[in-house]
C-alpha positions in Angstrom: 34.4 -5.3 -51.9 33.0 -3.8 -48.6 35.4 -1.4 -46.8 35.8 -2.1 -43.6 33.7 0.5 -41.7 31.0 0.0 -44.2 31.0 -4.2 -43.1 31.3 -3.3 -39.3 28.3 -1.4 -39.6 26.4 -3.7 -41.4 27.1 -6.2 -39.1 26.3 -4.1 -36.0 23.1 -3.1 -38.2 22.0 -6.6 -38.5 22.9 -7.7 -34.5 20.6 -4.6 -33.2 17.8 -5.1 -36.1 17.7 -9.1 -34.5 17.8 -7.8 -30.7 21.2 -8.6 -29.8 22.6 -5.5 -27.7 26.4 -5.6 -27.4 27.2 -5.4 -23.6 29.2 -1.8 -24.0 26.1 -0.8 -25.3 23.9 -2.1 -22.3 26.8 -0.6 -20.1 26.7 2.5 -21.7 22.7 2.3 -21.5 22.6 1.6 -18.2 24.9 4.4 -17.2 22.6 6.8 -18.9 19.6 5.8 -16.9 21.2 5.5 -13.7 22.4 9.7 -14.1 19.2 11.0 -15.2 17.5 8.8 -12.7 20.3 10.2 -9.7 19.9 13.5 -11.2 16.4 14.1 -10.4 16.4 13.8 -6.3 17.4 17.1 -4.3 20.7 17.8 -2.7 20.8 18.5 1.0 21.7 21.9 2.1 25.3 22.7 1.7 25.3 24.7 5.4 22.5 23.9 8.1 23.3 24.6 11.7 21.4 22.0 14.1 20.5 22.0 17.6 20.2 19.2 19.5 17.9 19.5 23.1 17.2 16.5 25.4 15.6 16.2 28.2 15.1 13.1 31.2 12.7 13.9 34.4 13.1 10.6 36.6 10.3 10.2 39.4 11.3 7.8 42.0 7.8 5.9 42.9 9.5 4.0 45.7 12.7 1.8 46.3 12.6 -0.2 43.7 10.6 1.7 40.8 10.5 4.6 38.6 9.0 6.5 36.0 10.9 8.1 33.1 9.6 11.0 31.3 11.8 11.3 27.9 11.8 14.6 25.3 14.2 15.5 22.4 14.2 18.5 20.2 16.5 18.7 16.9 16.3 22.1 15.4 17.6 22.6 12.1 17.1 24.6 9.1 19.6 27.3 10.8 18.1 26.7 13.7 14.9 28.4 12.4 12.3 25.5 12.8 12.2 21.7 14.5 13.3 19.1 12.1 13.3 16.2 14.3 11.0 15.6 17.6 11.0 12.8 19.8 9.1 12.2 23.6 8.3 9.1 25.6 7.9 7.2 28.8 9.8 4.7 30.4 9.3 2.8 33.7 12.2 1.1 35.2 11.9 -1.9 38.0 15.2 -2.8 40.1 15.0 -6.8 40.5 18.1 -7.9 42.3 21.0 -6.4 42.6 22.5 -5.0 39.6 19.3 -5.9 37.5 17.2 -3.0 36.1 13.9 -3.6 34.3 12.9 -1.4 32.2 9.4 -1.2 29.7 9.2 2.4 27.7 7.0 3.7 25.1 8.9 6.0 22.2 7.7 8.2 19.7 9.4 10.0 16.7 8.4 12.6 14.1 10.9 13.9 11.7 10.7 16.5 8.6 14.2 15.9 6.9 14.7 19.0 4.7 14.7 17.4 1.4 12.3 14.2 2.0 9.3 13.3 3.0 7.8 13.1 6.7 8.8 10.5 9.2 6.4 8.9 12.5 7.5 5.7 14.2 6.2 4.2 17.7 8.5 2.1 19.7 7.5 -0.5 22.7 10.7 -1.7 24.2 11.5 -4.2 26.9 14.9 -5.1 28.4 
């Protein structure tokens, strides 16, 4: 007769050799794939001191209009280069009282330390 271990194996044996995977086995799998996987990105810098700059020039047109001039700066990197830049233009329109329109144009460029470069243009309306 069999000993035990010796039966348990041959019945794991024949399960795998058919393609049945026991689910601690797919867990276990799994696991393994997800920490090589998370392994492989970059960690952010431990220390990075950041600068944030912004900047808003309003030009009154007449009474009831505007124009906006918009302009951020985030250094970072230890304040060593810009990481983050951001400008736009905004008009605003008082309607009646208490009621501001506004229409603005946006634009953002970012280079986070560890990833790749950002861009993005906004059109807004409120």
């Amino acid at each position: 007769m069999k000993s035990l271990s010796n039966r348990a194996f041959s019945i794991l044996n024949l399960r795998l050799e058919a393609g049945y995977c026991p689910p601690f086995l797919a867990a276990v799998l799994v696991l393994t794939i997800s920490a090589i996987s998370s392994g492989q990105s970059k960690a952010p810098p431990k220390r990075d001191t950041q600068s944030w700059n912004d900047v808003q020039v309003t030009v009154p047109i007449n009474k009831k209009f505007e124009f906006v001039l918009l302009g951020t700066l985030r250094l970072g990197g230890n304040l060593t280069r810009p990481v983050d830049e951001r400008w736009g233009i905004r008009f605003n329109y008082a309607l009646p009282k208490y009621v501001t329109l506004q229409t603005s144009y946006f634009h953002r460029e970012a280079k986070p330390p560890n990833g790749k470069p950002e861009s993005e243009e906004r059109l807004t309306i409120r």
